[in-house]
C-alpha positions as a Markdown table, in Angstrom:
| # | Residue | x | y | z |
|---|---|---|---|---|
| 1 | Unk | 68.6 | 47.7 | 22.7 |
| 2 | Unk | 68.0 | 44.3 | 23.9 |
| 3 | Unk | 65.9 | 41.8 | 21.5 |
| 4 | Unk | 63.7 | 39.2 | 22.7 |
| 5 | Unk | 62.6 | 36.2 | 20.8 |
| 6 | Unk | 59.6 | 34.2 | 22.0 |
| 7 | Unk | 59.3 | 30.4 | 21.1 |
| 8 | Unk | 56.2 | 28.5 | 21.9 |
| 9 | Unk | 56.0 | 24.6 | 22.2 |
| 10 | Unk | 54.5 | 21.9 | 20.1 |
| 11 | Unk | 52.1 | 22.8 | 17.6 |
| 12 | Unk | 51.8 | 26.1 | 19.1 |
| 13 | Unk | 52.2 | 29.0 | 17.2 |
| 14 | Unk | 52.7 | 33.4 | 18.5 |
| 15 | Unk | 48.8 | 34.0 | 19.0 |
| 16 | Unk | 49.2 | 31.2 | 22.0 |
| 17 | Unk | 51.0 | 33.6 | 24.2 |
| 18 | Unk | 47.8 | 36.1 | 24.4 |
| 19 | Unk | 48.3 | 39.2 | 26.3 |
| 20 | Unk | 51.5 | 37.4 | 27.5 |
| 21 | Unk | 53.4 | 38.9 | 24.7 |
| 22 | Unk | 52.3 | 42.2 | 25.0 |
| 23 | Unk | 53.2 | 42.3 | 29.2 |
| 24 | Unk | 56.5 | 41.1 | 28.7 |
| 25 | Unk | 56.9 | 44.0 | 25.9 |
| 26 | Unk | 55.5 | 46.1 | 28.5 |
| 27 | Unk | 57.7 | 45.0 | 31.4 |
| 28 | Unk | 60.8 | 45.9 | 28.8 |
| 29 | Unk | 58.9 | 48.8 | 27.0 |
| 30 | Unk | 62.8 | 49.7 | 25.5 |
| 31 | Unk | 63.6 | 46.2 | 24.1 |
| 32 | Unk | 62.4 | 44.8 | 20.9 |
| 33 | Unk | 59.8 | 41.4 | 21.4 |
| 34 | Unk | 59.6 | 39.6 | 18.7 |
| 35 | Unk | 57.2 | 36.4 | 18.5 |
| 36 | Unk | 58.8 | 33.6 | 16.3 |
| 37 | Unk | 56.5 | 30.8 | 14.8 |
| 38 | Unk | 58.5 | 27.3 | 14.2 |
| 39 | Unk | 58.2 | 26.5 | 10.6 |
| 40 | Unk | 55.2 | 24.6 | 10.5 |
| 41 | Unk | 52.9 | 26.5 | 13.0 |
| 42 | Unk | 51.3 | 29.8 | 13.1 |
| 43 | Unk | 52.1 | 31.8 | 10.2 |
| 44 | Unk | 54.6 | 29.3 | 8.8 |
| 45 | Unk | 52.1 | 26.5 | 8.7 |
| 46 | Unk | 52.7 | 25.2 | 4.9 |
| 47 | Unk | 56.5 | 25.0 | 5.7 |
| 48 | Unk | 57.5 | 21.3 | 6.4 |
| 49 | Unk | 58.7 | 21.1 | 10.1 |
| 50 | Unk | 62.1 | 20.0 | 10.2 |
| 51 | Unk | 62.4 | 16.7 | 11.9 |
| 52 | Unk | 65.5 | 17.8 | 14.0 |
| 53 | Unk | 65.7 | 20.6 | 16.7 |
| 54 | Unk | 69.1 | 21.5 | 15.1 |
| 55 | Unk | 67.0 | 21.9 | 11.5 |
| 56 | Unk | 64.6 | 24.6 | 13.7 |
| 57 | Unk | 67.5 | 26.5 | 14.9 |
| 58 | Unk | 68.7 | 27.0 | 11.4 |
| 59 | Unk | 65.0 | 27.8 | 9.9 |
| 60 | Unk | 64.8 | 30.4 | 13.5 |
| 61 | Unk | 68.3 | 31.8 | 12.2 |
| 62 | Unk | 67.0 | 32.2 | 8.6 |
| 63 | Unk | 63.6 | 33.6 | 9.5 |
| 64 | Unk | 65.1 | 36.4 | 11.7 |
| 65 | Unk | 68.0 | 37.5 | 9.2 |
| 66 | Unk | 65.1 | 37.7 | 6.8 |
| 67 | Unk | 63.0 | 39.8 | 9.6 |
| 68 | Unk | 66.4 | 41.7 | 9.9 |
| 69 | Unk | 66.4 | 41.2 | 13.5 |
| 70 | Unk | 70.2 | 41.1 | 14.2 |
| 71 | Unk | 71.8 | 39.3 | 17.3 |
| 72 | Unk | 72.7 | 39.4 | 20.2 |
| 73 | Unk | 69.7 | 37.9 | 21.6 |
| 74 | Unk | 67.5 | 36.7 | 24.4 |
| 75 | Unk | 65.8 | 34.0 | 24.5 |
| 76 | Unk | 62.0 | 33.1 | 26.4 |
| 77 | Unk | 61.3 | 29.8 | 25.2 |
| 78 | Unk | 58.8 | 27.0 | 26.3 |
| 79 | Unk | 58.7 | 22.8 | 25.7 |
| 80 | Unk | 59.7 | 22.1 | 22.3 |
| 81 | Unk | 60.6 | 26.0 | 21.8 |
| 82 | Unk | 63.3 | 25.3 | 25.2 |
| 83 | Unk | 64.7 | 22.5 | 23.2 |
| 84 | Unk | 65.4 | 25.0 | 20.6 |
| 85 | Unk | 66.7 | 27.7 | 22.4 |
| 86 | Unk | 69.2 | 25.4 | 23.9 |
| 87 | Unk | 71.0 | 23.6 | 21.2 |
| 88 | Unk | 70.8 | 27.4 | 19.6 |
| 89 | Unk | 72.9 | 28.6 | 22.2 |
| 90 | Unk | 74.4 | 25.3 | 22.9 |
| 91 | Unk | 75.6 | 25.7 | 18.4 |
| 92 | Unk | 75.5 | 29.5 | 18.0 |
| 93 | Unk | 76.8 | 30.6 | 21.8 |
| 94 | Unk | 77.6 | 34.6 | 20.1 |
| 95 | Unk | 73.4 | 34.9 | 19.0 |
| 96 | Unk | 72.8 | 34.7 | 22.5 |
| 97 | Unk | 72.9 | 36.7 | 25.9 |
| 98 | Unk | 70.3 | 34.1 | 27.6 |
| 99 | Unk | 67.9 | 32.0 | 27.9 |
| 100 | Unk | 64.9 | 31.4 | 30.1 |
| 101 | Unk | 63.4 | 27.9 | 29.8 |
| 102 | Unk | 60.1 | 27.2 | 30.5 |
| 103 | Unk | 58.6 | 23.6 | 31.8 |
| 104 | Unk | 60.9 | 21.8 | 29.3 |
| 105 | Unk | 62.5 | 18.6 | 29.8 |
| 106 | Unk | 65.8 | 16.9 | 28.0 |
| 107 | Unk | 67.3 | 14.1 | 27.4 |
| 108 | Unk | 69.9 | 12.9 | 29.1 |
| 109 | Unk | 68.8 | 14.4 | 32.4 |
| 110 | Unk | 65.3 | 12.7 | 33.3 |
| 111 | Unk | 63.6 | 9.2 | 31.8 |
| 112 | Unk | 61.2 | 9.4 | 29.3 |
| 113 | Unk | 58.5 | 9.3 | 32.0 |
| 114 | Unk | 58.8 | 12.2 | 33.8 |
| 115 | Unk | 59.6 | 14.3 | 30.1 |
| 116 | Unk | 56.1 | 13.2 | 29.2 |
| 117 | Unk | 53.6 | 12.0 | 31.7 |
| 118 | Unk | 52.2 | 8.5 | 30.5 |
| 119 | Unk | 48.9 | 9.3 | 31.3 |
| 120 | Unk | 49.1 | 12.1 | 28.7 |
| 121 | Unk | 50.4 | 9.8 | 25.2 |
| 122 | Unk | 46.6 | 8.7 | 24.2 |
| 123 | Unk | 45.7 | 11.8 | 24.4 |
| 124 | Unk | 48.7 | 13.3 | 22.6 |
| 125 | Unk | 48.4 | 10.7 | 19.7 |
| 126 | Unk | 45.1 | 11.6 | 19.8 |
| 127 | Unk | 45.4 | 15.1 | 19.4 |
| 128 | Unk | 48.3 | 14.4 | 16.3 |
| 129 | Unk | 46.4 | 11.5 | 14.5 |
| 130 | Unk | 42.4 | 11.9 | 15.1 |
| 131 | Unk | 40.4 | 13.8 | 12.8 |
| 132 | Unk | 38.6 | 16.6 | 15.4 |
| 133 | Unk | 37.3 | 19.9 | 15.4 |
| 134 | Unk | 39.7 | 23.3 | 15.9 |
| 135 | Unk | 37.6 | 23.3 | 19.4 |
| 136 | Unk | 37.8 | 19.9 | 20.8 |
| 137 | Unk | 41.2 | 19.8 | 19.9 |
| 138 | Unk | 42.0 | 23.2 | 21.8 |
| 139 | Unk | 39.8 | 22.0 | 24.9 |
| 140 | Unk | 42.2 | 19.0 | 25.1 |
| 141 | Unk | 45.4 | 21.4 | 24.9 |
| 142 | Unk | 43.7 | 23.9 | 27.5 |
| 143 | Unk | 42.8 | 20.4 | 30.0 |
| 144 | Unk | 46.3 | 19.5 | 29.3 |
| 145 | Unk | 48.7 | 22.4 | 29.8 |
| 146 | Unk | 46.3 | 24.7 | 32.3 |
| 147 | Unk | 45.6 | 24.3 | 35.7 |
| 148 | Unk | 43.0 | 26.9 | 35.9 |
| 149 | Unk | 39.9 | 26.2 | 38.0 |
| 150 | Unk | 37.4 | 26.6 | 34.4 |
| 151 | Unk | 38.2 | 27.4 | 31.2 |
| 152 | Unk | 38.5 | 30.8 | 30.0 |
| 153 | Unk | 36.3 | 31.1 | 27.3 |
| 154 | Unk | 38.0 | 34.1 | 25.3 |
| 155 | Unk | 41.5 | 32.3 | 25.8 |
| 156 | Unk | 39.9 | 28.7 | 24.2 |
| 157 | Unk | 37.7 | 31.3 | 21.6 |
| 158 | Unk | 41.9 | 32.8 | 20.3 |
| 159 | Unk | 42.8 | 29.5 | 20.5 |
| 160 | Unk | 40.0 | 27.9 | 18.3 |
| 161 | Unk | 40.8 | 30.9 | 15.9 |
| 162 | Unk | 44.1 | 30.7 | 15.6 |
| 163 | Unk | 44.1 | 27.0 | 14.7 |
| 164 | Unk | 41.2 | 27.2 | 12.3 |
| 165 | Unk | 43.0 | 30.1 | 10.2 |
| 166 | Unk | 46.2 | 28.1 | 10.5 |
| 167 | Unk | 45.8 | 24.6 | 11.1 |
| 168 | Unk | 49.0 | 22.4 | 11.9 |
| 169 | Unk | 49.2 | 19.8 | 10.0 |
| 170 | Unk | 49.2 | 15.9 | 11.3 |
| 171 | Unk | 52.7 | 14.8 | 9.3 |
| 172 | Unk | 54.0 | 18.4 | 11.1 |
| 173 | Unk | 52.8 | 17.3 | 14.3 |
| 174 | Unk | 54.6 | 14.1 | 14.2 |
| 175 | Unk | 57.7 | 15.9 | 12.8 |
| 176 | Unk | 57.8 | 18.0 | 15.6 |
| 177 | Unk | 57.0 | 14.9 | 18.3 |
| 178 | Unk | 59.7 | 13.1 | 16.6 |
| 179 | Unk | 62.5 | 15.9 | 16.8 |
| 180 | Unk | 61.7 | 16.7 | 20.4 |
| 181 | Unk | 61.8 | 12.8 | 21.4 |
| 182 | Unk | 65.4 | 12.7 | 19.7 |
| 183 | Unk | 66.8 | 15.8 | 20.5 |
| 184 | Unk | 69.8 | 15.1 | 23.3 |
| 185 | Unk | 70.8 | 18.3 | 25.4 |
| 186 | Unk | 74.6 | 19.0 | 26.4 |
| 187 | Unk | 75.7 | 17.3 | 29.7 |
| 188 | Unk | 77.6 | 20.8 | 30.5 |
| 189 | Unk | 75.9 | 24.1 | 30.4 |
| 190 | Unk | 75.7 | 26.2 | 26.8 |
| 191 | Unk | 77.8 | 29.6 | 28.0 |
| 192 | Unk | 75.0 | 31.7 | 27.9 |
| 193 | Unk | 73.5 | 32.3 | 31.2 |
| 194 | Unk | 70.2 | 30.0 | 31.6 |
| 195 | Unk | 67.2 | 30.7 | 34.1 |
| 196 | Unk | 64.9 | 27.7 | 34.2 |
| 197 | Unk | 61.7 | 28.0 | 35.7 |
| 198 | Unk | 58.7 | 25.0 | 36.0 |
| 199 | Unk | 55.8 | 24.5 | 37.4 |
| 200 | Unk | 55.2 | 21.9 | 40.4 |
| 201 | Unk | 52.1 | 20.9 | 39.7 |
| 202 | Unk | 52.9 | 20.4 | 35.7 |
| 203 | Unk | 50.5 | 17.3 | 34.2 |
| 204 | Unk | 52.2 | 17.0 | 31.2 |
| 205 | Unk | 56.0 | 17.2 | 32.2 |
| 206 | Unk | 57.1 | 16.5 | 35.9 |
| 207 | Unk | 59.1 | 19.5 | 37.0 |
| 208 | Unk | 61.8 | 17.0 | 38.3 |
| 209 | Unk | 62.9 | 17.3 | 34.8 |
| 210 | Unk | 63.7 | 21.1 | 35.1 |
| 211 | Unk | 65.0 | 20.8 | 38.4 |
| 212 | Unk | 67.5 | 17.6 | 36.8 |
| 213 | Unk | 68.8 | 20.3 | 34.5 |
| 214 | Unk | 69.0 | 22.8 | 36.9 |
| 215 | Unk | 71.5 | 20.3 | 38.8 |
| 216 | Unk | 73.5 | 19.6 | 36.0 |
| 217 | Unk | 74.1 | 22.7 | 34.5 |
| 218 | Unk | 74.2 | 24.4 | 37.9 |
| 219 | Unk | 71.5 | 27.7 | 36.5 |
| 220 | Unk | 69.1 | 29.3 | 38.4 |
| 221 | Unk | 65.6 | 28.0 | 38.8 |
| 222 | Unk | 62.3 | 29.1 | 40.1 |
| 223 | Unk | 59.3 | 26.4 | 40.7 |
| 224 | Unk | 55.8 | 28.0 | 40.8 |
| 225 | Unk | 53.3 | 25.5 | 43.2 |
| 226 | Unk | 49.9 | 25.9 | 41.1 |
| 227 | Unk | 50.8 | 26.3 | 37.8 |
| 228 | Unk | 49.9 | 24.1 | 35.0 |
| 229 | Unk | 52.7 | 23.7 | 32.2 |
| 230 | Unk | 51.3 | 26.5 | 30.2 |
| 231 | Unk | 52.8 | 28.9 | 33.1 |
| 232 | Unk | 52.7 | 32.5 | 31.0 |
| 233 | Unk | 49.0 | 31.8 | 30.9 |
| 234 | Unk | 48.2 | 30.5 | 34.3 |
| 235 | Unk | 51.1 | 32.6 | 36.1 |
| 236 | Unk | 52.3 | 35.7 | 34.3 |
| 237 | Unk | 53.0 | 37.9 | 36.7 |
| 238 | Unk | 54.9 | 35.5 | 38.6 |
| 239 | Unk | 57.2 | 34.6 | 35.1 |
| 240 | Unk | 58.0 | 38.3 | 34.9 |
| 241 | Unk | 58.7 | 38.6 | 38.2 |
| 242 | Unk | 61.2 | 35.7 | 37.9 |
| 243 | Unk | 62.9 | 37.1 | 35.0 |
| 244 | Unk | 63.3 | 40.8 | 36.4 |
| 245 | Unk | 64.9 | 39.4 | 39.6 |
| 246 | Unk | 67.2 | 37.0 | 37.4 |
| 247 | Unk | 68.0 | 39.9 | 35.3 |
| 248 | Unk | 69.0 | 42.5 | 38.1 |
| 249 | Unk | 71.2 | 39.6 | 39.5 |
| 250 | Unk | 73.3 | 39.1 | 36.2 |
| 251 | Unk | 72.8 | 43.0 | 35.5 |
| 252 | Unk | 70.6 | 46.0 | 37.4 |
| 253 | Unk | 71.1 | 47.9 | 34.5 |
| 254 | Unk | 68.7 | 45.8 | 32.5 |
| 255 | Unk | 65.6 | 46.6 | 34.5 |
């Protein structure tokens, strides 16, 4: 049975993917999807976030063991959770069997300016510094990462729920800014295969970054035109699409 891990980004914890989580179990009804919180968001909120991407693979290890989930493993992984899943498979190659990266970006491959658009740091430091309500700061993530023509109320409504039952912390948010703003990415390829998909019109990381990777590393990549960089909430359909079709390229057994 195949085993899927799910990592979200930033400050974002399992109840950000929605009904994401529950298509992609339903796309792979005979694998086991698990949703994995970094330590310091979602249901791991008290932990400390370690202030290295290497110190997240390790707590991801730990938690899972703990879980009993065994390897091997997939891995569907976005921004900060990307990060993770590559020096995871960059450190711990025989956990692995893939990777799909989602709108991330890594050093050395693209400048600091196209990882984070500058337009977005007030707003950011904002967001990790300012004392503001569950909603406005979920209002600011949705303007951010979704390129949705209005905002959709019950998605903003899970969101403002989820943070008030498990706020993130301020130190934790910096932690986590601070290990993703360090963390440097192999020049060659980890040996698990890698699909990287992005979104074009991305507003808080320039897809040039995935597409930089995609050079170096020589993976497959699919860009979607519309997207914002939350691209399981504004494209679904098209991400499991993309992973299918990468899937019954490396193997047609697995759909």
């Amino acid at each position: 049975m195949d085993t899927w891990i799910l990592l979200r980004g930033l400050t974002r914890e399992t109840a950000h993917w929605g009904r994401f989580a529950n298509d992609f179990q339903s796309a792979w009804p005979d694998a086991q999807v698990v949703a994995l919180d970094l330590p310091g968001n979602g249901q791991l909120h008290a932990r400390p976030s370690p202030p290295t991407v290497q110190g997240m693979v390790a707590a991801c290890r730990t938690e899972l063991a703990r879980q009993g989930v065994r390897p091997p493993f997939r891995l569907f992984a976005m921004s900060l959770g990307a990060m993770v899943a590559t020096e995871w498979a960059r450190t711990a190659p025989a956990d692995i069997a893939g990777c799909v990266l989602v709108n991330t970006s890594l050093r050395p491959f693209s400048p600091f300016f196209h990882r984070l658009r500058p337009r977005n740091y007030a707003a950011l430091l904002g967001l990790a510094l300012l004392h503001r309500s569950p909603e406005a700061i979920e209002r600011t993530v949705w303007r951010l990462t979704s390129n949705a023509p209005d905002p959709r109320h019950a998605v903003i409504g899970d969101w403002v729920a989820a943070r008030a039952r498990r706020p993130v912390s301020a130190i934790n948010a910096l932690r986590q800014l601070v290990a993703a703003a360090r963390y440097r990415a192999p020049t060659v390829a980890p040996s698990p295969p890698i699909l990287l998909l992005a979104s074009q019109n991305d507003r808080l990381v320039d897809s040039r970054c995935s597409q930089a990777i995609a050079k170096s590393w020589h993976c497959a990549l699919a860009l979607h035109p519309h997207a914002g960089h939350d691209l399981p909430l504004d494209a679904p359909l098209w991400v499991l699409e993309q992973v299918q079709q990468w899937l019954l390229r490396a193997d047609p057994s697995k759909i």
